[in-house]
C-alpha positions in Angstrom: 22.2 -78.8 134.3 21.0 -81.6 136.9 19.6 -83.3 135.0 23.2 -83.7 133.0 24.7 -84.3 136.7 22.3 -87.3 137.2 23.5 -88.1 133.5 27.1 -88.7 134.0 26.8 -90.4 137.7 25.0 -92.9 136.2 27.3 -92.8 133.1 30.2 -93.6 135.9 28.1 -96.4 137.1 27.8 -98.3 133.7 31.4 -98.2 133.2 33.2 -98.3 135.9 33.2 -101.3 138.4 35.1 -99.2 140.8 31.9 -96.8 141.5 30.5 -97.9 144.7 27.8 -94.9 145.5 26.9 -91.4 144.1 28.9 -89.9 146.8 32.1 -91.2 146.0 31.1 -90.9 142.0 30.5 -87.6 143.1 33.9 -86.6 145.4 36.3 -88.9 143.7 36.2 -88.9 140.1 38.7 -86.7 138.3 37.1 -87.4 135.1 33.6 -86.3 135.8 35.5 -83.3 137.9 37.4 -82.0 134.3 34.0 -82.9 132.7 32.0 -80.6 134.7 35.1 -77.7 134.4 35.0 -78.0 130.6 31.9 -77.4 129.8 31.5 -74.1 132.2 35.0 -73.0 130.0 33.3 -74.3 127.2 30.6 -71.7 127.0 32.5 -68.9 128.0 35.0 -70.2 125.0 32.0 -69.5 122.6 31.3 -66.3 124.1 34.7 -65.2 124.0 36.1 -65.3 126.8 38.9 -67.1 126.1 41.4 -66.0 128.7 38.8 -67.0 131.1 38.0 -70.4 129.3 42.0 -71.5 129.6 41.9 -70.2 133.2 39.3 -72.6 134.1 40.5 -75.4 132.6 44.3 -74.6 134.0 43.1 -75.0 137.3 41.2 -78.2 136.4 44.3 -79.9 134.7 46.0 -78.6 138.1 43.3 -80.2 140.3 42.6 -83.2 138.1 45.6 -84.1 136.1 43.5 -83.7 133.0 44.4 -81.4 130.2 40.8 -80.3 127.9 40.6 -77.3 125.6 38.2 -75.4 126.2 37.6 -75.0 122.4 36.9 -79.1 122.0 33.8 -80.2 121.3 32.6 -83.1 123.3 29.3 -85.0 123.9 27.0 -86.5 126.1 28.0 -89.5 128.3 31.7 -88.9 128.1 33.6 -90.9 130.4 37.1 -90.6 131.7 38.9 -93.5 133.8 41.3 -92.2 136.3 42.0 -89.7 133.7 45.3 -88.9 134.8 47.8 -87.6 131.5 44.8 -87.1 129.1 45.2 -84.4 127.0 42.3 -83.3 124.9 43.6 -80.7 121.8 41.3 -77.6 120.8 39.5 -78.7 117.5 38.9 -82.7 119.2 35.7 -83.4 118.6 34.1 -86.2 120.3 30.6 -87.8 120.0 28.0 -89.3 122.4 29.4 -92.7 124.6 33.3 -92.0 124.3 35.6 -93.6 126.7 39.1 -92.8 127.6 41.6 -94.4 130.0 44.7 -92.2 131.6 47.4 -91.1 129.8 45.7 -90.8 126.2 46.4 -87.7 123.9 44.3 -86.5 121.1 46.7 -84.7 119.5 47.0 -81.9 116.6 50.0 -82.3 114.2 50.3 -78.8 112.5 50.9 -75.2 113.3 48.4 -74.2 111.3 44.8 -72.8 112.8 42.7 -75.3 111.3 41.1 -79.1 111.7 44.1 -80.1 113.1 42.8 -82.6 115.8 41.1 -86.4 116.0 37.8 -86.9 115.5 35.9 -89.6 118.1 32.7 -91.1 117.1 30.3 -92.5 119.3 31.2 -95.8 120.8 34.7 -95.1 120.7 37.0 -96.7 123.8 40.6 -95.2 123.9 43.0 -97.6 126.0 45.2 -96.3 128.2 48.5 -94.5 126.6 47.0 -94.0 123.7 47.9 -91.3 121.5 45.6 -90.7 118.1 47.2 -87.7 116.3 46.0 -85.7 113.3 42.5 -84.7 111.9 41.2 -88.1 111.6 38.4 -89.8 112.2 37.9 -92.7 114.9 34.4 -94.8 113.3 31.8 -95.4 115.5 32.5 -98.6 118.2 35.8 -98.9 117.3 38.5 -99.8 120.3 42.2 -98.3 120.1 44.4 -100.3 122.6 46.9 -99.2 124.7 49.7 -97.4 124.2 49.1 -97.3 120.3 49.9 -95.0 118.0 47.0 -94.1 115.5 47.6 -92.0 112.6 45.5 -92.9 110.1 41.7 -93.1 109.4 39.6 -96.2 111.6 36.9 -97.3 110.2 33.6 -98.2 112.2 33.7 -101.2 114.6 37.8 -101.6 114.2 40.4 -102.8 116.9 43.4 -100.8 116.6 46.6 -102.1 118.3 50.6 -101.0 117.9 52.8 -98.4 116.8 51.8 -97.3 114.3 48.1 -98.2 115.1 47.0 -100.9 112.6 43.6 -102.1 112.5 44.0 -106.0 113.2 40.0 -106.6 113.7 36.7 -106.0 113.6 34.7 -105.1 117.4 31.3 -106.2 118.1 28.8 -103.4 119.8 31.1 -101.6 122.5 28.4 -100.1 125.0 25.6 -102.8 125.6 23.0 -101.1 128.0 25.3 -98.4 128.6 27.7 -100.9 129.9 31.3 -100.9 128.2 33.0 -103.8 127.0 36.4 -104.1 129.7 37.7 -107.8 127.7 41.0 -105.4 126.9 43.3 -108.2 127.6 41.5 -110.0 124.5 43.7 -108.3 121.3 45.3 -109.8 119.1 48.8 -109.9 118.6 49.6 -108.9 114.9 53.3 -109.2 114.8 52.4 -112.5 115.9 49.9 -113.1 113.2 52.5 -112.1 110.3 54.8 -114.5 111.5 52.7 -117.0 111.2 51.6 -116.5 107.9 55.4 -116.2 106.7 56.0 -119.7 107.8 52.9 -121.0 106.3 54.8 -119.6 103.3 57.8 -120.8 104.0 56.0 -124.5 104.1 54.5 -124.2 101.3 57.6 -123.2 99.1 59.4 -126.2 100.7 56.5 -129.0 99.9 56.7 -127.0 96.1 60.9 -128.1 96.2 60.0 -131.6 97.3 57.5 -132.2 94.5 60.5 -131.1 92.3 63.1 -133.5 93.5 60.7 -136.3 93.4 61.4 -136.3 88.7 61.9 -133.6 86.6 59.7 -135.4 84.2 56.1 -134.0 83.3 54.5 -134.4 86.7 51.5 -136.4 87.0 48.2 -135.2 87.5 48.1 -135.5 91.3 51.2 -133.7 91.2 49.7 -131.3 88.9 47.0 -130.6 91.2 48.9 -130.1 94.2 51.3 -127.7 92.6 48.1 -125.8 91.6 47.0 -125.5 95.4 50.4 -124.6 96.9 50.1 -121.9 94.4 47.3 -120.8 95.6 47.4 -121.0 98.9 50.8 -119.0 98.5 49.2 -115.9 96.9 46.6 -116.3 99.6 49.0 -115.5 102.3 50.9 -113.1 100.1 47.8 -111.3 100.1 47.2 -111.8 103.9 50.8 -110.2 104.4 50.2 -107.0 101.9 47.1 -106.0 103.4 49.0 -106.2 107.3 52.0 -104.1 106.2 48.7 -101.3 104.4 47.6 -101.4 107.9 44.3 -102.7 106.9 44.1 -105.7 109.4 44.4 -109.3 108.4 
């Protein structure tokens, strides 16, 4: 059991600039606080207890402002960020190295009692506002931003931004030393993105009118050629364009 403690005050260390000494880690951090709570409820969940279980973590939500099943299933090094508005649904399960800022839900989306919550796998970061609903699965190192809406699979080593989450790029290692990655202001903008490549399109259709209007006879071969590579470069960005509205990234 201390030898956990030790674990996640040094956890709260690597991640968190704020943490000035173990006593204030200790005193002052709601996160580790509902930490410590769940996993007490957590073993009287598997024994049964379950009245007891909720109890606990009811009194923890009220002291901490975090909400955590007692029937979730979370690993080692789990870190919470001020914490407050997290709500963490019964079947979650998350893996070693997970991060979450305040105000993130892992939510289920169905009355029945089955698999009905995310998946987190290890690496994960979870900006704040966040809300990842359904049974699916977060890869490993991947980074949902704030206040995004993921409901579909992530693959490993994704950046997931807007609503609905869409994965707009790839993320290099996530914890380096145990140390997380805080550049959160560095996402890209992917509304931005498809704009962009629409007026590449919209270029490229106007340079194809222009070559038209310059003789209707049989064009030459440098006409020719440059036909062949606006046509190209058109299917290019149509391709760019259908794999951002699939939500695969561009």
């Amino acid at each position: 059991m201390f030898k956990r403690i030790r674990e996640d005050i040094q956890t709260a260390f690597d991640r968190d600039p704020a943490a000035c000494s173990t006593w204030t880690v200790l005193t002052c951090s709601p996160g580790m606080h509902a930490i410590w709570f769940y996993r007490v409820a957590h073993r009287l969940w598997k024994l049964d207890l379950c009245w007891v279980a909720r109890f606990i973590m009811h009194i923890a939500r009220w002291l901490t402002g975090i909400e955590i099943h007692p029937g979730a299933s979370i690993g080692r090094r789990f870190f919470i960020d001020h914490g407050m508005g997290i709500v963490i649904g019964e079947t979650t399960e998350i893996a070693d190295d997970v991060t979450l800022y305040h105000g993130v839900t892992l939510g289920g989306t169905t009355w029945v009692a089955e698999k009905r919550h995310p998946t987190l796998e290890a690496g994960v970061v979870v900006g704040a506002g966040a809300k990842v609903l359904g049974p699916i699965t977060i890869g490993e190192q991947s980074r949902i931003g704030s206040n995004a809406v993921v409901l579909k699979e992530v693959p490993p080593h994704s950046t997931v931004v807007g609503i609905p989450g869409t994965v707009v790029g790839k993320t290099d290692t996530m914890l380096e030393d145990g140390k997380i990655n805080l550049d959160h202001h560095l996402m890209p903008n992917p509304v931005a993105e498809a704009i962009k490549h629409v007026l590449q399109m919209v270029d490229d259709v106007n340079a194809r009118v222009d070559n038209l209007h310059e003789g209707m006879d049989k064009p030459s071969a440098a006409q020719a050629k440059q036909e062949k590579d606006i046509t190209k470069d058109i299917e290019k960005e149509h391709k760019k364009l259908a794999r951002f509205l699939d939500g695969e990234g561009i």
